[in-house]
C-alpha positions in Angstrom: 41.2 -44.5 -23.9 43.9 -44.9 -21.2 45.1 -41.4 -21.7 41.9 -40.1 -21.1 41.5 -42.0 -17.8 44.7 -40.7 -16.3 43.5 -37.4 -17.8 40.4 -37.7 -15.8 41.9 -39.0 -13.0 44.3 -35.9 -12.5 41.9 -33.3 -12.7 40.3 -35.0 -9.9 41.8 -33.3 -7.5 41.4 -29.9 -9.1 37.8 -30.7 -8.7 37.4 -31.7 -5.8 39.4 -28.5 -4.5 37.1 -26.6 -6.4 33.9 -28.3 -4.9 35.8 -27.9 -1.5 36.3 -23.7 -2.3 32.7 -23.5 -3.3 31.3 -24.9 -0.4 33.8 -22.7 1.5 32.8 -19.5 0.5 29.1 -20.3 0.4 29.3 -20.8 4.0 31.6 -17.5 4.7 28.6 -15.4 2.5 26.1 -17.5 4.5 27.8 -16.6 8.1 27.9 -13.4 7.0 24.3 -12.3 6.1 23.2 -14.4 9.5 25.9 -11.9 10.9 24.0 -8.5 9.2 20.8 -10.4 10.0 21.8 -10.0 13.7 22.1 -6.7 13.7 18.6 -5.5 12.4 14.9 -5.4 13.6 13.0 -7.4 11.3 10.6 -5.2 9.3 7.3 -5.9 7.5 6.1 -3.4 4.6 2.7 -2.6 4.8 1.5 -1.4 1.1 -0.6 1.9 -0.4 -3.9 1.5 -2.2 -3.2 -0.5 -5.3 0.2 -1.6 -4.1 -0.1 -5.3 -3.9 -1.5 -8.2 -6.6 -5.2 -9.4 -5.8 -6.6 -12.6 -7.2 -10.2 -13.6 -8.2 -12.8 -16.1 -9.4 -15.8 -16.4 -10.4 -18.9 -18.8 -9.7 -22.3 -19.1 -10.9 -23.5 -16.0 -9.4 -21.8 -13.8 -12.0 -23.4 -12.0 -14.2 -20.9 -10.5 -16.8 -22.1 -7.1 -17.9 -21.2 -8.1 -21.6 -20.4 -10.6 -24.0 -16.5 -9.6 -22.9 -17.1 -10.2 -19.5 -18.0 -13.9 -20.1 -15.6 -15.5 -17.8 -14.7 -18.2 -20.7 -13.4 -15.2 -22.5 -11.8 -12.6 -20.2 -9.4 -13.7 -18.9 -7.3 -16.4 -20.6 -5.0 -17.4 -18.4 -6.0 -18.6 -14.6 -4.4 -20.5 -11.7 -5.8 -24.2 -10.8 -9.2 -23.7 -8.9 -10.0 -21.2 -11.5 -8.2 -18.1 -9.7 -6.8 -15.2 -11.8 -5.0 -12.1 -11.1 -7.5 -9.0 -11.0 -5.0 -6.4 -10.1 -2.8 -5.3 -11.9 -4.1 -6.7 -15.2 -2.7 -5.0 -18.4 -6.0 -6.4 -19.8 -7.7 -3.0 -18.1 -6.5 -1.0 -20.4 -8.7 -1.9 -23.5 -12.1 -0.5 -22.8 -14.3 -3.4 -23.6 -12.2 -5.1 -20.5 -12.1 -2.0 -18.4 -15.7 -2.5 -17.9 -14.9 -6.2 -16.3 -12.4 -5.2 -14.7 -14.6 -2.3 -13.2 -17.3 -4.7 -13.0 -15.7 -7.5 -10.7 -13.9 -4.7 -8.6 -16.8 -3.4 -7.5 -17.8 -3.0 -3.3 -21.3 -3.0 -2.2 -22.8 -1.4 0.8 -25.3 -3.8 2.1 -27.3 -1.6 4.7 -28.9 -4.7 6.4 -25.5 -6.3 7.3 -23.8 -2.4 7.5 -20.9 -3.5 5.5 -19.4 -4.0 2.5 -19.4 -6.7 0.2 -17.7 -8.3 -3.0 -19.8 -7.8 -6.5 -22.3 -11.0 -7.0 -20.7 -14.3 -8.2 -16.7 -12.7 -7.6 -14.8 -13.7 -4.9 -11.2 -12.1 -4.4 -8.0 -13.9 -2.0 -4.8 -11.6 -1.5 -2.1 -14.0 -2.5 1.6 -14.0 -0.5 0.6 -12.5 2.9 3.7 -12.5 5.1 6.0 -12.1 1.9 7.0 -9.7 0.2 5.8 -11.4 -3.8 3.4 -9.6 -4.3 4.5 -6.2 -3.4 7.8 -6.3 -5.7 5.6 -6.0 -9.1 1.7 -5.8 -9.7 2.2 -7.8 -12.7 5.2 -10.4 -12.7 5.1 -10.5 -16.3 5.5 -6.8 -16.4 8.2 -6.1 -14.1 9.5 -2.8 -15.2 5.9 -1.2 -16.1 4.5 -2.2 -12.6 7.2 -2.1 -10.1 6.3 -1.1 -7.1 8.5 -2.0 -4.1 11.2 -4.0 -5.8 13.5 -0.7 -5.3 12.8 -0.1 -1.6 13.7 -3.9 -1.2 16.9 -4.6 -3.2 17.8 -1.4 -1.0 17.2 -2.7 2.0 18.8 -5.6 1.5 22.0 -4.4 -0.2 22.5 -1.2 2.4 20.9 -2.5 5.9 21.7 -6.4 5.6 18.1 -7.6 5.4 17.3 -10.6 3.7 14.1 -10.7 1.8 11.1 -13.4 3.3 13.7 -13.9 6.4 13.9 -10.3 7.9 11.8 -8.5 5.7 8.3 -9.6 5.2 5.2 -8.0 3.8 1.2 -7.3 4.5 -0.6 -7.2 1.4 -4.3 -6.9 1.9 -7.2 -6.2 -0.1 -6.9 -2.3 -0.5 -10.6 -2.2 -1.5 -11.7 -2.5 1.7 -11.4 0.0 4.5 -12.2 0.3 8.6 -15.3 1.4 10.0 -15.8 3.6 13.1 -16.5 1.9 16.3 -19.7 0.2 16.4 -19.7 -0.8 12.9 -18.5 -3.7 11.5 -15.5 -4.3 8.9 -15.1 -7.7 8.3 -12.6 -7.8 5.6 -10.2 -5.1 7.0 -10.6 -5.9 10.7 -9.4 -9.5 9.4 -6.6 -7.9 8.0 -5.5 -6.3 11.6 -5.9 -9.6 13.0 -3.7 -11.4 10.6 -0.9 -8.4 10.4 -0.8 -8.8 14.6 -0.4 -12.5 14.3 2.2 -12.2 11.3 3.9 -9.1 13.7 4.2 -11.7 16.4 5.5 -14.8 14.0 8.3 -12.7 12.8 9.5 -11.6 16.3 9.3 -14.9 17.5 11.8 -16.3 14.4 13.9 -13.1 14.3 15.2 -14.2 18.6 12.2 -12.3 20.0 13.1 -8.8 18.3 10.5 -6.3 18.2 9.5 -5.4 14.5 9.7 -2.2 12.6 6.6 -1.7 10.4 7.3 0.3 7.2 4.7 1.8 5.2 3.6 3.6 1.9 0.4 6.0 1.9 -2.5 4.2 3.0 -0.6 1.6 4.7 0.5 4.1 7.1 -3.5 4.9 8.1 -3.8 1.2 8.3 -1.0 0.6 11.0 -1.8 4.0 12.5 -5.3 2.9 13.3 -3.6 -1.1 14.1 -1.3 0.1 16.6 -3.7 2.5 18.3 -6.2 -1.0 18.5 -3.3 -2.9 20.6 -2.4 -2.6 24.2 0.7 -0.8 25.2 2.4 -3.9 26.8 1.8 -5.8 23.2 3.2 -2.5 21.6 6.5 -2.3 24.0 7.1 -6.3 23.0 6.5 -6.4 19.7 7.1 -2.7 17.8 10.3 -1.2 17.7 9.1 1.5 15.2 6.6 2.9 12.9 8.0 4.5 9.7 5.2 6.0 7.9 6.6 7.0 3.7 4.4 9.3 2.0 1.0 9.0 5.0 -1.9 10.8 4.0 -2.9 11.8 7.6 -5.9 13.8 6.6 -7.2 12.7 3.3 -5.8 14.2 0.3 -7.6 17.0 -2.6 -6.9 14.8 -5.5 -9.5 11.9 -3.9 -12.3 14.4 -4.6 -11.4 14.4 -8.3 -11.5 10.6 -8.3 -14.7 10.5 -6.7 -16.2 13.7 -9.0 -15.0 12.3 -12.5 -12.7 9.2 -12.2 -8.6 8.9 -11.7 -6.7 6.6 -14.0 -3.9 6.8 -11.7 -1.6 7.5 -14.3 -2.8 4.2 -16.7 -2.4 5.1 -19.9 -5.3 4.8 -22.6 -8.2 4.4 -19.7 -11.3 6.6 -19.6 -11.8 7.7 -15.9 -15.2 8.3 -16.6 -15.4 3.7 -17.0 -13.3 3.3 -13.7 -15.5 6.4 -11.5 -18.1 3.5 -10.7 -15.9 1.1 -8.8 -13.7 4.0 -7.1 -16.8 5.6 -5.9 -17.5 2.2 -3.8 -14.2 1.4 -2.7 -14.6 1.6 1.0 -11.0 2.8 1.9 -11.3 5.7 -1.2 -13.7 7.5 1.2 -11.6 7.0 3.8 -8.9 8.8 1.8 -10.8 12.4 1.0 -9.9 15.5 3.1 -10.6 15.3 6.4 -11.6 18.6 8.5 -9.1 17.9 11.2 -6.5 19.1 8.2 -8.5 21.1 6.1 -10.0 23.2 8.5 -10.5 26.5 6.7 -14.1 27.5 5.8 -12.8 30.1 3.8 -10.7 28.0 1.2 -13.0 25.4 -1.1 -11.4 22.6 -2.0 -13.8 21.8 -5.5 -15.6 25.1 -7.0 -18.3 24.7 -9.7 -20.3 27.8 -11.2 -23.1 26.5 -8.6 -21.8 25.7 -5.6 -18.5 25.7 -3.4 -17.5 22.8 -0.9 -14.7 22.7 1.6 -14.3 18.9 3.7 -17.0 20.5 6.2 -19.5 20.3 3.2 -18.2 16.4 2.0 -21.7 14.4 2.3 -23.5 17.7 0.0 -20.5 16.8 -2.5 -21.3 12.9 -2.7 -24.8 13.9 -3.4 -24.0 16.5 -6.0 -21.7 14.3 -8.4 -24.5 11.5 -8.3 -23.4 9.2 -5.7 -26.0 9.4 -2.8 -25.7 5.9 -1.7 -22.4 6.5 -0.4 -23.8 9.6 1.9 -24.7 7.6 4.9 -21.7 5.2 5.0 -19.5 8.0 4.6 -21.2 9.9 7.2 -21.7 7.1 10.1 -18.6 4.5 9.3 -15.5 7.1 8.1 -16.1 10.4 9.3 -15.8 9.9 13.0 -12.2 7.7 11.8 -11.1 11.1 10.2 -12.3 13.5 13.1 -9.3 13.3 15.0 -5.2 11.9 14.4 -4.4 9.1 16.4 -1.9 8.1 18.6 0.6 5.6 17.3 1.8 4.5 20.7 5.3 3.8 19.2 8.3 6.1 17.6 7.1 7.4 14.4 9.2 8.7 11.2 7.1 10.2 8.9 9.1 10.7 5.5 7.8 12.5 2.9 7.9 14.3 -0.2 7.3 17.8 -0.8 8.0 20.8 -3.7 5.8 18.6 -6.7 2.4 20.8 -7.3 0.2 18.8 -6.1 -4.2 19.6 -6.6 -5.0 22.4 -4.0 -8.6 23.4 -5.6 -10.4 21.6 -8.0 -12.5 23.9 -10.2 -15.4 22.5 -12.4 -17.1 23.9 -15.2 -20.5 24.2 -17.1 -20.0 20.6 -17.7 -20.2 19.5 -14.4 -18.3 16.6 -13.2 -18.0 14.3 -16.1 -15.7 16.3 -17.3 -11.9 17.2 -16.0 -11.5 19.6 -14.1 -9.3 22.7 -14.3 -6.8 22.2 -11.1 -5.1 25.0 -9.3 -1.9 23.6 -7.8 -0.1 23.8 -4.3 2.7 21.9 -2.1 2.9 18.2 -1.6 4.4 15.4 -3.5 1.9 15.4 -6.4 -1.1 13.5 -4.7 -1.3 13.9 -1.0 -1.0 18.1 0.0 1.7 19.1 2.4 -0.8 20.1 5.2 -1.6 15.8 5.3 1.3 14.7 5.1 2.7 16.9 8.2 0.2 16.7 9.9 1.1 13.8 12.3 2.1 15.8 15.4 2.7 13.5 18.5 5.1 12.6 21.2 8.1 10.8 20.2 8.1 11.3 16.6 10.1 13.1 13.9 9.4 14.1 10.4 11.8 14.0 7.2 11.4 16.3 3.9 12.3 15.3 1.0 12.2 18.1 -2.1 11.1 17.3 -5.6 9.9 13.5 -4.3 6.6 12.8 -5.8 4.3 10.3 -4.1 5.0 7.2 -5.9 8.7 8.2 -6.7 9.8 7.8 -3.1 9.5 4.2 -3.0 12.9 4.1 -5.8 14.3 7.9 -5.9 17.7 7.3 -5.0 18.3 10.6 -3.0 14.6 9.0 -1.3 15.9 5.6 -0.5 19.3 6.6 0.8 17.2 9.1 3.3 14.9 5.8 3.9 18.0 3.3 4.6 19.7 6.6 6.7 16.7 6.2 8.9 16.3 2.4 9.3 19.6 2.1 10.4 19.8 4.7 13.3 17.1 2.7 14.1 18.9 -0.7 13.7 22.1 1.1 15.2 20.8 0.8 18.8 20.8 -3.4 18.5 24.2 -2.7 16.3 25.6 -0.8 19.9 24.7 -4.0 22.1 25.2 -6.9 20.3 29.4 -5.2 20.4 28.9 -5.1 23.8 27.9 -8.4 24.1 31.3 -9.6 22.4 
C-alpha cells in the first residue's frame, strides 16, 4: 500500500508536466489557426441543384399515392416533431419508394397565387443554413457514396487556413425552388436571397468586418449571380470581396432537355427515369436550367431532333408541349424566360472555373418511340453536363475564367489537379489581406 502511494506520488509531477505541455501546445495550434484565420476573407459555399440535405413532414393533408407511401411505413426513422430527411434518401432507389419520394418532391404551379407550391399535406425545412453540415454529405450515414463538398472543404481548410463553421460557412436552400422574373412572385427563393444577404452580413461582422468571398457550384452560381445583381453597389463594395463561380451554367445546359423529355437519374443507380420525370418536370429551378437563347443562338443547330419535328431554345415552350407537359408552358414562358434573355452583371470580381474536354450532350436525337424512351445523344465539349458555350459564356468587366481539361461537372468539387487550381485562386485572392496585415506589423 505505502509503495504504491509514493509510487503515485512521484509520477505526480510527470503528470502534471504533461497536463502543463498539453495545454501548451493546444494554445500554440489555437494561436496559430486565429493567425491563418487572419489572413483570409471569410467565404460561404453556395450549393448546385441537389447539393444540400432537405428535411420533410407530413400532416393530415397527405395523401400517399400507395400503401408504401403511408407515412407509418416509409420512412422508419424521423427526427422529433416528426421531420425526416427527403434528400438524399437511399430509400429512392427501390421503385415502390421512388414513387414517394417522387410524390412528396413534387412543385405545383398554383396560377391563382402565380407561384409554386409544396405537394398537399408535405412540408420541407432546409436544415444547417449558415454551416456547412449539410453540404459535406447528402446522407451522413453514407458518407463516401454521397459526398459532395467534404473535398472542397478539408481543402480549404488544410491549404488556405480556413476553419470550417468559423471562416467558412454555407447556404443550403431548397434547390426545388427557383426565381421568377420581375413582377412575379417567388416566395421560397426570394426568402432564400434574403437570408443569404443577412448570413453575408453576420459573417463579415464576426470575421472584423471583412468582406466575404462567395463560392459556388453550378446552380449556385445563377443564384448569387442573380443575388448580387439584386443589391446596391455600396452593399456590394462592403460586404463582397469576390464571386467565384465552379462549374456555372450561364445559359442553361442540353442535357436539361433530356431530363425534361424522358427523366435523368443523375447517375443513381437502379432508378427508372421514366418514375422521377414527374417531379423534375415541376421543379421550378430545372426550367430555369434548359438552354437559354442568349447561348444557344443558332437556328440552324437543333438541340433535340425527333423523326417529326426539330427544336433549337428559340422553339422551348413547342418542346414542353410536345413531351406532354403543357402546364409548364406559361410559367416557363412569363416567370423564366425573360431571367435567361440576357447574362447579368455580377457587380463584383468574378472567377469562373470550369471544366472542359468530357463529351458532354450536344443534340439529343429521339426516335419512333418518342420521348419515353432514351435518346440517342450526339456528344460535344463541356464537362459532361453543362456545354462549353454555357459555361464561358460569362463575359464582363473585371472577371477571368479558368480551364480545366478532363474535369467533369461533379468531379471538380474533389479532382485534385481541380482543387489545387481552386485553392491557387482563393489565395491570390486572400494574398491582398496576406500583403497588409505584414504591413501592419
Amino acid at each position: 500500500m505505502r509503495l504504491c502511494f509514493l509510487r503515485k506520488k512521484m509520477n505526480e509531477p510527470s503528470s502534471r508536466y504533461l497536463v502543463v505541455t498539453g495545454m501548451l501546445v493546444m494554445a500554440t495550434m489555437i494561436s496559430m489557426c486565429q493567425a491563418m484565420g487572419n489572413n483570409v476573407y471569410p467565404l460561404i459555399l453556395v450549393p448546385g441543384n441537389g447539393g444540400n440535405q432537405l428535411e420533410a413532414r407530413l400532416d393530415r393533408e397527405y395523401k400517399p399515392s400507395s400503401v408504401w407511401c403511408s407515412s407509418w411505413l416509409y420512412p422508419i426513422h424521423k427526427k422529433s416533431g416528426g421531420w425526416f430527411r427527403l434528400w438524399f434518401d437511399a430509400a429512392v432507389l427501390l421503385s415502390p419508394f421512388t414513387r414517394c419520394f417522387n410524390d412528396r418532391m413534387m412543385l405545383y404551379y398554383d396560377a391563382d397565387l402565380d407561384d409554386y407550391q409544396n405537394a398537399p399535406g408535405v412540408q420541407t425545412r432546409v436544415p444547417h443554413f449558415g454551416s456547412t453540415k449539410s453540404l459535406l454529405f447528402l446522407d451522413p450515414r453514407l458518407r463516401d457514396a454521397t459526398s459532395y463538398m467534404e473535398h472542397l472543404v478539408k481543402a480549404l481548410e488544410k491549404d488556405c487556413g480556413y476553419v470550417n463553421d468559423q471562416t467558412i460557412l454555407g447556404a443550403p436552400y431548397d434547390f426545388r425552388y427557383g426565381l421568377a422574373a420581375p413582377g412575379h412572385p417567388s416566395r421560397v427563393a426570394s426568402q432564400f436571397l434574403q437570408d443569404l444577404k443577412h448570413l453575408v452580413e453576420k459573417t463579415s461582422s464576426e470575421n472584423e468586418g471583412k468582406p466575404v468571398i462567395l463560392l459556388s457550384h453550378s446552380l449556385g452560381g445563377l443564384f448569387v449571380q442573380h443575388f448580387l445583381n439584386r443589391t446596391t453597389p455600396s452593399w456590394r463594395r462592403k460586404y463582397i470581396k469576390h464571386f467565384v463561380a465552379l462549374a456555372a451554367p450561364w445559359g442553361g445546359t442540353i442535357s436539361q432537355m433530356k431530363t425534361f423529355a424522358s427523366g435523368n437519374t443523375l447517375g443513381v443507380p437502379l432508378v427508372n427515369p421514366l418514375l422521377v420525370r414527374p417531379q423534375q418536370r415541376t421543379s421550378e429551378s430545372n426550367q430555369w436550367l434548359l438552354p437559354s437563347t442568349k447561348v444557344f443562338h443558332d437556328r440552324t443547330k437543333p438541340l433535340v431532333v425527333t423523326p417529326w419535328v426539330k427544336y433549337t431554345a428559340y422553339e422551348m415552350d413547342q418542346f414542353l408541349a410536345d413531351i406532354g407537359f403543357s402546364q409548364g408552358v406559361v410559367p416557363y414562358k412569363t416567370r423564366v424566360l425573360p431571367l435567361t434573355e440576357e447574362l447579368m452583371t455580377p457587380g463584383v470580381p468574378v472567377t469562373c472555373i470550369y471544366g472542359r474536354g468530357v463529351d458532354t450532350p450536344e443534340v439529343l436525337v429521339y426516335g419512333e418511340g418518342g420521348f419515353d424512351e432514351q435518346p440517342d445523344i450526339k456528344y460535344g465539349d463541356g464537362d459532361g453536363t453543362v456545354n462549353l458555350a454555357s459555361l464561358a459564356a460569362l463575359k464582363v468587366d473585371n472577371s477571368k475564367s479558368v480551364e480545366i481539361g478532363g474535369v467533369s461537372h461533379t468531379s471538380i468539387l474533389k479532382d485534385e489537379i481541380a482543387l489545387k487550381e481552386i485553392m491557387k485562386q482563393i489565395s491570390t485572392i486572400n494574398s491582398e489581406l496576406t500583403n497588409v496585415n505584414a504591413m501592419n506589423e
